[in-house]
mmCIF file of the N, C-alpha and C atoms, coordinates in Angstrom:
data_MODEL
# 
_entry.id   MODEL 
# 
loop_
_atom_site.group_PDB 
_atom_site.id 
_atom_site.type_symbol 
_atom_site.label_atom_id 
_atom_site.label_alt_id 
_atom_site.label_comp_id 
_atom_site.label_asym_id 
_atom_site.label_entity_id 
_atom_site.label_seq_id 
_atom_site.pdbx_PDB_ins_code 
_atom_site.Cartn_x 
_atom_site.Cartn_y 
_atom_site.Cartn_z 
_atom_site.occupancy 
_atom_site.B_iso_or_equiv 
_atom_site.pdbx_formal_charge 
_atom_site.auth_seq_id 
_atom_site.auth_comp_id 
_atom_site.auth_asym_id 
_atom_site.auth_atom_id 
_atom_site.pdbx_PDB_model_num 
ATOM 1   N N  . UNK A 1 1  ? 129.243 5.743   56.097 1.00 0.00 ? 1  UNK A N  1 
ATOM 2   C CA . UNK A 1 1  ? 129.403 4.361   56.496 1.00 0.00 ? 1  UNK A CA 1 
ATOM 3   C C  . UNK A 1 1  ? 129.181 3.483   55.266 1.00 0.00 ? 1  UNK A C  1 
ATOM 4   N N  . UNK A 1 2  ? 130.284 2.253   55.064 1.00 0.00 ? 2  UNK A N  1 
ATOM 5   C CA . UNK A 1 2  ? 129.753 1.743   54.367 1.00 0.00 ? 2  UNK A CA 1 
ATOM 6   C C  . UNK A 1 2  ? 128.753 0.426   53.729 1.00 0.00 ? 2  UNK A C  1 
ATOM 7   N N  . UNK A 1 3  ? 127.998 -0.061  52.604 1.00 0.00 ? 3  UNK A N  1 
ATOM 8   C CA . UNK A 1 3  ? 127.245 -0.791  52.851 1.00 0.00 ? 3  UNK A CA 1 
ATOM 9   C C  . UNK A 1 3  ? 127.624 -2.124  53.270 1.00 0.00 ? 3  UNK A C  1 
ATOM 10  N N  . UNK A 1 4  ? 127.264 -2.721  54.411 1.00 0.00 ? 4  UNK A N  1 
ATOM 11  C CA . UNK A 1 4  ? 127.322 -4.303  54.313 1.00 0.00 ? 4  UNK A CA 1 
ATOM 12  C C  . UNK A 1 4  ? 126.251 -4.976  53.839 1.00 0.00 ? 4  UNK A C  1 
ATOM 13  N N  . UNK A 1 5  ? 127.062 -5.518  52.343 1.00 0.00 ? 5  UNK A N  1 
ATOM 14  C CA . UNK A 1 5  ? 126.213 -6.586  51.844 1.00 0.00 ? 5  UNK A CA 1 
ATOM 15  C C  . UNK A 1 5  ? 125.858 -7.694  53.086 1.00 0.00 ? 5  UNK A C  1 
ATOM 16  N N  . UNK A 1 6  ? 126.259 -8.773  53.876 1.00 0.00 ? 6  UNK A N  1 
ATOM 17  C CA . UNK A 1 6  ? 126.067 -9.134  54.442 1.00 0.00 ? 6  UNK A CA 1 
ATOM 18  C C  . UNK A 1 6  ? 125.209 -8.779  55.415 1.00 0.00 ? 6  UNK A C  1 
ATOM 19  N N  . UNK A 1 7  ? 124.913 -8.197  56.252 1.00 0.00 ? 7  UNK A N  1 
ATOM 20  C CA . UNK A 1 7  ? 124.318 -7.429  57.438 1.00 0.00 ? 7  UNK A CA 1 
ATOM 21  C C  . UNK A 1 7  ? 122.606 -7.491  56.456 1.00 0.00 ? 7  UNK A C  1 
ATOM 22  N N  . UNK A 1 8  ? 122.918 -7.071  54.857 1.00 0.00 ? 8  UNK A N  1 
ATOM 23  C CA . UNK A 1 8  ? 121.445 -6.499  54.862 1.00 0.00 ? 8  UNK A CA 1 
ATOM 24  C C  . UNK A 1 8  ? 120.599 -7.624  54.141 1.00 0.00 ? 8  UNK A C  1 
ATOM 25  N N  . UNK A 1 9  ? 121.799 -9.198  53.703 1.00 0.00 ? 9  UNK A N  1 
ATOM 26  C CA . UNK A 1 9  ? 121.144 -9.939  53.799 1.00 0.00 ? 9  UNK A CA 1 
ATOM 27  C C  . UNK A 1 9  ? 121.416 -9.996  51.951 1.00 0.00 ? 9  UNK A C  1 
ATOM 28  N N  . UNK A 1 10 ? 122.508 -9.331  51.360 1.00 0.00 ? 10 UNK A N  1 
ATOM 29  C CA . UNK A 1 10 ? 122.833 -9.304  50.034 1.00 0.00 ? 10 UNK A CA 1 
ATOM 30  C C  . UNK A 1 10 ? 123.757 -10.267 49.735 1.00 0.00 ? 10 UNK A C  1 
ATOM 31  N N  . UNK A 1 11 ? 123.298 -11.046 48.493 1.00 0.00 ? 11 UNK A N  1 
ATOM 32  C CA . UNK A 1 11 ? 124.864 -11.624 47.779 1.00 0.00 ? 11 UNK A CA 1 
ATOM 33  C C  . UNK A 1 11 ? 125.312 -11.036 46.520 1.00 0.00 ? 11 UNK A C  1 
ATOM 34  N N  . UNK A 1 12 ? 126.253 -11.885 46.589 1.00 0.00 ? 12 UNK A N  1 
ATOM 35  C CA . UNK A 1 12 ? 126.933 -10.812 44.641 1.00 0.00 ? 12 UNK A CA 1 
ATOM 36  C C  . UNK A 1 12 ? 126.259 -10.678 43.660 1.00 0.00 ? 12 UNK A C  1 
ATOM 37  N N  . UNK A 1 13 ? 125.140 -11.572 43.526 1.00 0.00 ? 13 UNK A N  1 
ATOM 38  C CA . UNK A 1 13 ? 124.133 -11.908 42.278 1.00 0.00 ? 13 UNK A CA 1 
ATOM 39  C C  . UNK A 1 13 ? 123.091 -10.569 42.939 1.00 0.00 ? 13 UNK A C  1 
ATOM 40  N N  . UNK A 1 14 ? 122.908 -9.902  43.987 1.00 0.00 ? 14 UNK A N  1 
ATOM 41  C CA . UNK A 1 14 ? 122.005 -8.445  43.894 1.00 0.00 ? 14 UNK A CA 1 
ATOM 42  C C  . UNK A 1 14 ? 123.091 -7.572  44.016 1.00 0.00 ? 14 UNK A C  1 
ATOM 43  N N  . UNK A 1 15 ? 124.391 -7.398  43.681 1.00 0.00 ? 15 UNK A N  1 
ATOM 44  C CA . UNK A 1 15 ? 124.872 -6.342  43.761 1.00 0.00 ? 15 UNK A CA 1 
ATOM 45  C C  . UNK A 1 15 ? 125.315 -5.900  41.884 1.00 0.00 ? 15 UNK A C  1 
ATOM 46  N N  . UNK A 1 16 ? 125.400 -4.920  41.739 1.00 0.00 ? 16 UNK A N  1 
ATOM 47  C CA . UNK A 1 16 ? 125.826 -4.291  40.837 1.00 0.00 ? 16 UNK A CA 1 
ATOM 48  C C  . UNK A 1 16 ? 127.253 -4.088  40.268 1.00 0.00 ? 16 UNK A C  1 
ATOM 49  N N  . UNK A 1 17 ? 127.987 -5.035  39.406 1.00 0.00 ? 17 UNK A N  1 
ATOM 50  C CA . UNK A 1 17 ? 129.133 -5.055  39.096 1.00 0.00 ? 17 UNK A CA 1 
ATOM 51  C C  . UNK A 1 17 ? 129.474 -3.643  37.677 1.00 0.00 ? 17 UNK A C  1 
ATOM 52  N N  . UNK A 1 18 ? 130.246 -2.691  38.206 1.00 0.00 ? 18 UNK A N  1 
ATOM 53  C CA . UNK A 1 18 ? 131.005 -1.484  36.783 1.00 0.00 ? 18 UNK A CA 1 
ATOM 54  C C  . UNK A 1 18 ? 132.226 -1.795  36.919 1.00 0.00 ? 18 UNK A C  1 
ATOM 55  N N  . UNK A 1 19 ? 132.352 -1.962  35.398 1.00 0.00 ? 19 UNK A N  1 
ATOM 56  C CA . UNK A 1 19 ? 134.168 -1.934  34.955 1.00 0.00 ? 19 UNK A CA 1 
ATOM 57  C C  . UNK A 1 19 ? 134.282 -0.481  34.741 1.00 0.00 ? 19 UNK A C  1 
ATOM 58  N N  . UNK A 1 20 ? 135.303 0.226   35.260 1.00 0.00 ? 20 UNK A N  1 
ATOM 59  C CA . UNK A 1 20 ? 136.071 1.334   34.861 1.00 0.00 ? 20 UNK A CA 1 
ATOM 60  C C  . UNK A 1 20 ? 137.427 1.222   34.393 1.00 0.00 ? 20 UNK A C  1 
ATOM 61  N N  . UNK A 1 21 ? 137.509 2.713   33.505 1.00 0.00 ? 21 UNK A N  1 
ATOM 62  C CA . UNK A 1 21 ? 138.581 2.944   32.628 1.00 0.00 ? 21 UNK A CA 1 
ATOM 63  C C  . UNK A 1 21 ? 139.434 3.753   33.044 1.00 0.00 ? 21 UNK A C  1 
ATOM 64  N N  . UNK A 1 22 ? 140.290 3.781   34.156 1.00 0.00 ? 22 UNK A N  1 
ATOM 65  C CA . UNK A 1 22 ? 141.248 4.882   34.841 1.00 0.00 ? 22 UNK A CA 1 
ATOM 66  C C  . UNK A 1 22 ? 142.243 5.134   34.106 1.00 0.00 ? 22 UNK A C  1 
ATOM 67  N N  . UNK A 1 23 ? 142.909 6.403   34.078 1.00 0.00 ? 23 UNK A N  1 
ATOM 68  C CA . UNK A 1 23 ? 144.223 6.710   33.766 1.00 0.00 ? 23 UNK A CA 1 
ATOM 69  C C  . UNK A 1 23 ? 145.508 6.330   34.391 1.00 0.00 ? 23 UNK A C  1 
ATOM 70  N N  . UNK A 1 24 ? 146.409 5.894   34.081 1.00 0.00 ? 24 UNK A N  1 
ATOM 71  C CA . UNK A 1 24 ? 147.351 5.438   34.656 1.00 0.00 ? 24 UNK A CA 1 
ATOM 72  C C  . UNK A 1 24 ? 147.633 6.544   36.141 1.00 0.00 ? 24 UNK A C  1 
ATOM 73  N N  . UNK A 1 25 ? 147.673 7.547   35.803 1.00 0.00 ? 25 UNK A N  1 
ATOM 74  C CA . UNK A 1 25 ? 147.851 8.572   37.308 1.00 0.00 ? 25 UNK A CA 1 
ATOM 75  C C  . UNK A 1 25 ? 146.348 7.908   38.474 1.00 0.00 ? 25 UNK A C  1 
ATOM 76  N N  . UNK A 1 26 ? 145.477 8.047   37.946 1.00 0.00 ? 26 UNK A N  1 
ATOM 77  C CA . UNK A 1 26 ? 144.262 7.594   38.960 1.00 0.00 ? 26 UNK A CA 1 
ATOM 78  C C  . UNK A 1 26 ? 144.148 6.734   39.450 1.00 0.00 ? 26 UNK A C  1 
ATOM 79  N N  . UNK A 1 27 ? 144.493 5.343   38.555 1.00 0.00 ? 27 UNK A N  1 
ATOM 80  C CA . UNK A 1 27 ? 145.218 4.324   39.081 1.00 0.00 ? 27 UNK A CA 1 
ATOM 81  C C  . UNK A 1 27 ? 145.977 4.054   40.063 1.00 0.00 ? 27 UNK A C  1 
ATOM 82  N N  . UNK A 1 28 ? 147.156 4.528   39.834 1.00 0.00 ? 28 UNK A N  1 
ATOM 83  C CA . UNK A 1 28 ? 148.425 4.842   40.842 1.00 0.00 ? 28 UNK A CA 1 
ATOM 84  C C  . UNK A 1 28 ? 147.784 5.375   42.271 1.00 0.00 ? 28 UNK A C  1 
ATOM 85  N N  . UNK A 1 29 ? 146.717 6.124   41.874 1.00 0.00 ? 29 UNK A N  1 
ATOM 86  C CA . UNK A 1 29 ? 146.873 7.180   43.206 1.00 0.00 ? 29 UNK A CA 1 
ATOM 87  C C  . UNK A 1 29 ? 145.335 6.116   44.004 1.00 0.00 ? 29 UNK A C  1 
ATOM 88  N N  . UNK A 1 30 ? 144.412 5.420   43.433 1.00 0.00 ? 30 UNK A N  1 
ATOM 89  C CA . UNK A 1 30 ? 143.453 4.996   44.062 1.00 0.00 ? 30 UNK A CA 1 
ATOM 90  C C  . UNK A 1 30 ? 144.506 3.536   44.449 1.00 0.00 ? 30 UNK A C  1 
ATOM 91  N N  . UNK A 1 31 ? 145.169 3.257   44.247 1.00 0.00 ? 31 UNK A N  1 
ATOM 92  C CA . UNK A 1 31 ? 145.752 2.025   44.827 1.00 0.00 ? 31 UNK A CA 1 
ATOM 93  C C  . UNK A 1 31 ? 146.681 2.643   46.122 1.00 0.00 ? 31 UNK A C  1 
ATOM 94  N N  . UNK A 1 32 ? 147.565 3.636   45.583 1.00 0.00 ? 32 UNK A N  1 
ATOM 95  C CA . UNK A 1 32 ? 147.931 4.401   46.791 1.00 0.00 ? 32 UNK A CA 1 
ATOM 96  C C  . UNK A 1 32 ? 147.225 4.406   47.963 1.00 0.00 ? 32 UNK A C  1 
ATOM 97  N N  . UNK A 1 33 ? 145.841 4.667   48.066 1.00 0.00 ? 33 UNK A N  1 
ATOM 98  C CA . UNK A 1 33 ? 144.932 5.756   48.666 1.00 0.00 ? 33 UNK A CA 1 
ATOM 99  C C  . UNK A 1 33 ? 144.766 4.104   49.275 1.00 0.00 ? 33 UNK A C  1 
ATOM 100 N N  . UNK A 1 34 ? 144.479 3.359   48.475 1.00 0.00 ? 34 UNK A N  1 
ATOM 101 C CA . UNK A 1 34 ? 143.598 2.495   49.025 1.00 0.00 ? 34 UNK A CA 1 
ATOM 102 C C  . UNK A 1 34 ? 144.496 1.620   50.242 1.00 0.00 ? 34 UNK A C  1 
ATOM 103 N N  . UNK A 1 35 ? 145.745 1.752   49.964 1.00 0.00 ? 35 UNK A N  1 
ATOM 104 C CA . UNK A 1 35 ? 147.059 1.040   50.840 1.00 0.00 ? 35 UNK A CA 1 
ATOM 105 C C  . UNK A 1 35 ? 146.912 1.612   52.134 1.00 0.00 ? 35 UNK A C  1 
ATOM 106 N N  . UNK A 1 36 ? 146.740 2.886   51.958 1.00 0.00 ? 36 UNK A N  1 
ATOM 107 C CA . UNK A 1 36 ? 147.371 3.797   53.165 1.00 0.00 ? 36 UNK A CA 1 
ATOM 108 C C  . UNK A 1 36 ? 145.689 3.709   54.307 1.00 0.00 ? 36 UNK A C  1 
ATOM 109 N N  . UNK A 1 37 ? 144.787 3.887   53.412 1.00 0.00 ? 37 UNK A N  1 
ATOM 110 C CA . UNK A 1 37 ? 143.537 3.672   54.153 1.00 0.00 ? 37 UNK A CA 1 
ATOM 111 C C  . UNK A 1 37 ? 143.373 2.107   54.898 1.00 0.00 ? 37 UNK A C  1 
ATOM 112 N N  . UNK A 1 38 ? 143.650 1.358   53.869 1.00 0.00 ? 38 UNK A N  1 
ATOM 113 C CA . UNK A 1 38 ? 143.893 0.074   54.914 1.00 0.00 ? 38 UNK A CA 1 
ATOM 114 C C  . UNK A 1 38 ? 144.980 -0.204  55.590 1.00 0.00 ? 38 UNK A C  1 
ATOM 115 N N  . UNK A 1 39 ? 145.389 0.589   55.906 1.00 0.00 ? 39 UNK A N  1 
ATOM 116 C CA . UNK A 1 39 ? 146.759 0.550   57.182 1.00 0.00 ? 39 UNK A CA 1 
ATOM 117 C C  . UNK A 1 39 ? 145.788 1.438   58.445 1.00 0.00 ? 39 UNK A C  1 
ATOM 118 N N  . UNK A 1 40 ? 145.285 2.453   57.911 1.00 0.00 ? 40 UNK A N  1 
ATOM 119 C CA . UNK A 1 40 ? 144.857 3.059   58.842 1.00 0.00 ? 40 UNK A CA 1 
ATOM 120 C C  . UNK A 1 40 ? 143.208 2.600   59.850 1.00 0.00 ? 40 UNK A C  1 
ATOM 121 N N  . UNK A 1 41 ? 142.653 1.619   58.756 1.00 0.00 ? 41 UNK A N  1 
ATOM 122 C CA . UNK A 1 41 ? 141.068 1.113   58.741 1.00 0.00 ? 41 UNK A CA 1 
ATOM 123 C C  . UNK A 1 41 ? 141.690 0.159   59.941 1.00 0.00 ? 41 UNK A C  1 
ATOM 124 N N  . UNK A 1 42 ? 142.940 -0.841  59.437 1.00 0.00 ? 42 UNK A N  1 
ATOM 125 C CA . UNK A 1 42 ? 143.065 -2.041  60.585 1.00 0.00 ? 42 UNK A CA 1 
ATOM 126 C C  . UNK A 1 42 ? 143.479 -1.714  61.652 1.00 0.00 ? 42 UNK A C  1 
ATOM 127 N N  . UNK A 1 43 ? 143.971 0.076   61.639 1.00 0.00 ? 43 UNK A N  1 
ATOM 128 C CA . UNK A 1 43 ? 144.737 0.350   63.404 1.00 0.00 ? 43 UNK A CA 1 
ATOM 129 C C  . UNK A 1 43 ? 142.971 0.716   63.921 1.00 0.00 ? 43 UNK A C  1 
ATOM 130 N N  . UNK A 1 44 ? 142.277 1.130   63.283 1.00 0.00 ? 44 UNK A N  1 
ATOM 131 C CA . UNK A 1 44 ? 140.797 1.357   63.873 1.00 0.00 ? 44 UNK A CA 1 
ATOM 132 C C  . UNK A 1 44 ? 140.136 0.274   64.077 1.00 0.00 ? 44 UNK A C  1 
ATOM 133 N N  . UNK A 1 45 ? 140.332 -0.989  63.444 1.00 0.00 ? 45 UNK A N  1 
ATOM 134 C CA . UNK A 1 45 ? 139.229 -1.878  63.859 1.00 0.00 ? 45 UNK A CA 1 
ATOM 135 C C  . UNK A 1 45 ? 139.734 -3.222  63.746 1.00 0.00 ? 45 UNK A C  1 
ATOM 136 N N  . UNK A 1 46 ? 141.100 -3.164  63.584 1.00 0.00 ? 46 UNK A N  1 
ATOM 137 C CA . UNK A 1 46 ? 141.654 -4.495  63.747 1.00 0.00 ? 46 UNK A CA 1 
ATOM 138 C C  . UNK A 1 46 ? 141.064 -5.593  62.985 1.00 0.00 ? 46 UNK A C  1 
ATOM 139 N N  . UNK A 1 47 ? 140.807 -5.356  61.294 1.00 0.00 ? 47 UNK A N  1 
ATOM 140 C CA . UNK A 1 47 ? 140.478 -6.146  60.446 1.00 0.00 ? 47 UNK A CA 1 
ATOM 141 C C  . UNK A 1 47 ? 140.890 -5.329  58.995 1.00 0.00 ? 47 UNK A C  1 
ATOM 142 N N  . UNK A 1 48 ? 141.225 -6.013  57.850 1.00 0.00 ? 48 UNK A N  1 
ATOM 143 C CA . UNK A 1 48 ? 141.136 -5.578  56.776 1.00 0.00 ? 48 UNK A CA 1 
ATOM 144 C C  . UNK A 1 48 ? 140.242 -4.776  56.082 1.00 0.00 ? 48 UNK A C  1 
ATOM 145 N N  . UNK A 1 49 ? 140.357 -3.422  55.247 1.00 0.00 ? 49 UNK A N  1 
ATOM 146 C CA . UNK A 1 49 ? 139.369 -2.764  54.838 1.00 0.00 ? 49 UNK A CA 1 
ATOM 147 C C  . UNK A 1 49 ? 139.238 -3.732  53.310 1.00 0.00 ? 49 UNK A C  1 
ATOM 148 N N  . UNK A 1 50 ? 137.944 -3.774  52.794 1.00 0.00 ? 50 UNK A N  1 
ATOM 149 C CA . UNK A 1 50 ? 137.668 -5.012  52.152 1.00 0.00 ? 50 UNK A CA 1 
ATOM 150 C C  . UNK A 1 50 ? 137.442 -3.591  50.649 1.00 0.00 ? 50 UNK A C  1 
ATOM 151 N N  . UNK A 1 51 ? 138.223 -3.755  49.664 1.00 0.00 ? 51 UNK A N  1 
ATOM 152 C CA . UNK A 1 51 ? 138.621 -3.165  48.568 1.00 0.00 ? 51 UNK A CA 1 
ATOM 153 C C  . UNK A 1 51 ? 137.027 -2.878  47.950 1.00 0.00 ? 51 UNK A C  1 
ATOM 154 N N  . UNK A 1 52 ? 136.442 -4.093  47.687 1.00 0.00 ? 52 UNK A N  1 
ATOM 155 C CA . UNK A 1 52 ? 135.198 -4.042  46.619 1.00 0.00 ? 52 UNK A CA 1 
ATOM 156 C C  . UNK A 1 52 ? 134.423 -3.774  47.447 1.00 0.00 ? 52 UNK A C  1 
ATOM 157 N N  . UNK A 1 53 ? 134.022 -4.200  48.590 1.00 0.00 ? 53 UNK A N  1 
ATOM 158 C CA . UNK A 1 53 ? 133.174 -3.667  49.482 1.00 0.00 ? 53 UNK A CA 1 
ATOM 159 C C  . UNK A 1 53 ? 132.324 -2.188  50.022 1.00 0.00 ? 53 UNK A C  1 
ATOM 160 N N  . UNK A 1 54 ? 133.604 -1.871  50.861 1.00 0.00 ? 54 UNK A N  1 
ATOM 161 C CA . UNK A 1 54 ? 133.984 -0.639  51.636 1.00 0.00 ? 54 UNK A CA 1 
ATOM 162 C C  . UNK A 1 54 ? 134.424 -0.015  50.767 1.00 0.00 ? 54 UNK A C  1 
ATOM 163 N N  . UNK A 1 55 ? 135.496 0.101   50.787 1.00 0.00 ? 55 UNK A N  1 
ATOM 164 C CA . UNK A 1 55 ? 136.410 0.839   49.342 1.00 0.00 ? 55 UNK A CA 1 
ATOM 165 C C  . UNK A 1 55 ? 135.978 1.463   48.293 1.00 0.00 ? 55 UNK A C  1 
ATOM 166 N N  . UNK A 1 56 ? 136.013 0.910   47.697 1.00 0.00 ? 56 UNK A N  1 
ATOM 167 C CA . UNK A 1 56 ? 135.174 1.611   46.261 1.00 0.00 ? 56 UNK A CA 1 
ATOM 168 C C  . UNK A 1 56 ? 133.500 2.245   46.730 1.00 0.00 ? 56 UNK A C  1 
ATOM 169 N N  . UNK A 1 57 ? 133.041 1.184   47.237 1.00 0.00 ? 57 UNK A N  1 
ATOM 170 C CA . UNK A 1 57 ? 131.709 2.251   47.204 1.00 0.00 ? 57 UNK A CA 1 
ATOM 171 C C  . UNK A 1 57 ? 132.154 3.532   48.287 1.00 0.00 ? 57 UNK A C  1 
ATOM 172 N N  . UNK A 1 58 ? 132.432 3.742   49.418 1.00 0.00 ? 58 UNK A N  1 
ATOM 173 C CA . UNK A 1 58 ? 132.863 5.107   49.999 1.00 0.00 ? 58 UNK A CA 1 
ATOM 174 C C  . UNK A 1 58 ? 133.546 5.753   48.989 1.00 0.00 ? 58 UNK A C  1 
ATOM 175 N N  . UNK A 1 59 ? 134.062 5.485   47.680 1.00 0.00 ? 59 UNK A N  1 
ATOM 176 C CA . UNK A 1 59 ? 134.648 6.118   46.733 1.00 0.00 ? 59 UNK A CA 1 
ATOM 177 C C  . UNK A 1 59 ? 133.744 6.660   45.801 1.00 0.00 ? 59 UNK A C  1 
ATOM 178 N N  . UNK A 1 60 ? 133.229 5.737   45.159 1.00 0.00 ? 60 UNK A N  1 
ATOM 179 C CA . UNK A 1 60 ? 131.770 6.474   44.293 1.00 0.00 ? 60 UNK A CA 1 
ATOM 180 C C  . UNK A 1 60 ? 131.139 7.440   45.506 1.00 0.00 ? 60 UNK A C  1 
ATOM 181 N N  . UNK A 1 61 ? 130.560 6.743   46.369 1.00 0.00 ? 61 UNK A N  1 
ATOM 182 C CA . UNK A 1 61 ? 129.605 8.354   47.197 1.00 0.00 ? 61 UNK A CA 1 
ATOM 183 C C  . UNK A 1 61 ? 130.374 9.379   47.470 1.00 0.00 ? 61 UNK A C  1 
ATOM 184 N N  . UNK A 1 62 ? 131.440 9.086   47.691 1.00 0.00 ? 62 UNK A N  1 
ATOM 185 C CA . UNK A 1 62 ? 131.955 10.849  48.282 1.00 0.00 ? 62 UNK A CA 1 
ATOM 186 C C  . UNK A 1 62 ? 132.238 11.047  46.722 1.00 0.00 ? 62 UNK A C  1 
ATOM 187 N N  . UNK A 1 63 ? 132.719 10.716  45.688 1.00 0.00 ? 63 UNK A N  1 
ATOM 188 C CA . UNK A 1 63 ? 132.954 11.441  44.220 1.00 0.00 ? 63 UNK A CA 1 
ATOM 189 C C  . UNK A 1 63 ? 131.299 12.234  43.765 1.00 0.00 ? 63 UNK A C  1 
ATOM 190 N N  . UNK A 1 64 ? 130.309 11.189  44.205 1.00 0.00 ? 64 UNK A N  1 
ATOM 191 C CA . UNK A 1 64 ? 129.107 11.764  43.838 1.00 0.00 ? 64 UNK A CA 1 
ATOM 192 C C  . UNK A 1 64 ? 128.334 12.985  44.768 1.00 0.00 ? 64 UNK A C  1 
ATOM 193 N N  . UNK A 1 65 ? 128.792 12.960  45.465 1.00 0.00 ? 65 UNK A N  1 
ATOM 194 C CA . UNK A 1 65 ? 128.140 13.691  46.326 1.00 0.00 ? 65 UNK A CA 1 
ATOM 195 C C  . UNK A 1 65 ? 129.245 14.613  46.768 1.00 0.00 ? 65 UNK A C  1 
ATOM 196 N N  . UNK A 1 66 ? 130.594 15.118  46.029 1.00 0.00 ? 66 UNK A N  1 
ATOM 197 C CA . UNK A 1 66 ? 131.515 15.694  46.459 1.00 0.00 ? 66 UNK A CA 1 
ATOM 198 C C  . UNK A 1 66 ? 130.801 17.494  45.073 1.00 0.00 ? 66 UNK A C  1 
ATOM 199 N N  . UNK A 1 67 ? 130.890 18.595  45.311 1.00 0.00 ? 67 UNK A N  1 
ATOM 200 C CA . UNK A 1 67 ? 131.117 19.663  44.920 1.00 0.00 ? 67 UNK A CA 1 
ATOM 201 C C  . UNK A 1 67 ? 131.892 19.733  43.280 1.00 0.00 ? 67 UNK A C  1 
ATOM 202 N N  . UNK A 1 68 ? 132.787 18.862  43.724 1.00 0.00 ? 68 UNK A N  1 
ATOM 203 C CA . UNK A 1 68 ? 134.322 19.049  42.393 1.00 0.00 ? 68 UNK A CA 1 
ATOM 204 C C  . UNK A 1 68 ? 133.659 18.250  41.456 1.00 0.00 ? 68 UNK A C  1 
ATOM 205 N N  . UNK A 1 69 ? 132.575 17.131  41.313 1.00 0.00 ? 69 UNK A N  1 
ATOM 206 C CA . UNK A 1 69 ? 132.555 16.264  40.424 1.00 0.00 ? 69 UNK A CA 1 
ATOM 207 C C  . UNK A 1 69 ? 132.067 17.418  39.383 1.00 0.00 ? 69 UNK A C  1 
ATOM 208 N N  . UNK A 1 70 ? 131.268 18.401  39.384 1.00 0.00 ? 70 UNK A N  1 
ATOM 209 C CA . UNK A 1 70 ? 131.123 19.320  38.873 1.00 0.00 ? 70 UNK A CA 1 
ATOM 210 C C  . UNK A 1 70 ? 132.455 20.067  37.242 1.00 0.00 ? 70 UNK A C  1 
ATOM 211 N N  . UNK A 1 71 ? 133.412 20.387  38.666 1.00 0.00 ? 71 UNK A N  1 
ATOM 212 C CA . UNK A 1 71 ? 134.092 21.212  38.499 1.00 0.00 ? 71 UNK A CA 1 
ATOM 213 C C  . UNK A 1 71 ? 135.121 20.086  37.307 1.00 0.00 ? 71 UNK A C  1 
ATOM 214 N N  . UNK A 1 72 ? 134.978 18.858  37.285 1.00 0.00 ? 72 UNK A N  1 
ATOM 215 C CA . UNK A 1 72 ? 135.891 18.037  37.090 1.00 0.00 ? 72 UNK A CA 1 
ATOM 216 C C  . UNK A 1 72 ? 135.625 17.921  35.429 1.00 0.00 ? 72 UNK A C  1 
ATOM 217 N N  . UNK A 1 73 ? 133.960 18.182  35.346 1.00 0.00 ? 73 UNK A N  1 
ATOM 218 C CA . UNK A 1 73 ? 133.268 17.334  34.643 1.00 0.00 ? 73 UNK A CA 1 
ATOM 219 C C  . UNK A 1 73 ? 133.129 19.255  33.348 1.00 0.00 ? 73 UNK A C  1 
ATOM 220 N N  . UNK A 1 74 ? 133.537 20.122  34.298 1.00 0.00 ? 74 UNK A N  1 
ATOM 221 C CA . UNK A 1 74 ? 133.425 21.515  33.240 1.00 0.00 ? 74 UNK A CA 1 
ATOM 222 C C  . UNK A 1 74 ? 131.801 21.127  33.334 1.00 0.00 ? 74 UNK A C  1 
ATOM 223 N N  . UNK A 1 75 ? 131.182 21.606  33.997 1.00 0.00 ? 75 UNK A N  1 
ATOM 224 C CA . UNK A 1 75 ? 129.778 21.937  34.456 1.00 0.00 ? 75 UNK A CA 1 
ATOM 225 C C  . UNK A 1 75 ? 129.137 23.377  35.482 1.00 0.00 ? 75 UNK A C  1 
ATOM 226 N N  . UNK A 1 76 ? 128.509 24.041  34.831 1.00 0.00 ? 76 UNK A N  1 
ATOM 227 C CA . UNK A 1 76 ? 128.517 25.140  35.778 1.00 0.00 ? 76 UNK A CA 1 
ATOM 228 C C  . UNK A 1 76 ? 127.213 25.071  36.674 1.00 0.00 ? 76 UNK A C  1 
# 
């Protein structure tokens, strides 16, 4: 699930802003990903999935907490 700043009573000045450096393929494919998920987020809840919000952070936790970051990273 992801965090609501709002709900826990956060504004932008306590959240944590990272610039990343994607490859043009990762790029492509997290904008992809991110299209098709918000087509599918608004047939579930009949609102926009909110990019910086939702989005990206369900993206960092499952990358961090996924098996492959390992495998990605040539780590045994």
């Amino acid at each position: 699930m992801a965090l609501d700043a709002e709900e826990k009573g956060l504004a932008v000045r306590d959240l944590h802003n990272v610039n990343v450096y994607l490859y043009e393929n990762i790029h492509d494919e997290m904008i992809s990903t991110f299209k098709r998920l918000d087509s599918e987020y608004y047939h579930a809840h009949g609102e926009d999935l909110s990019k910086n919000k939702d989005f990206f952070n369900a993206v960092f936790r499952a990358g961090l907490n996924s098996p492959q970051l390992k495998e990605e990273l040539n780590i045994d």
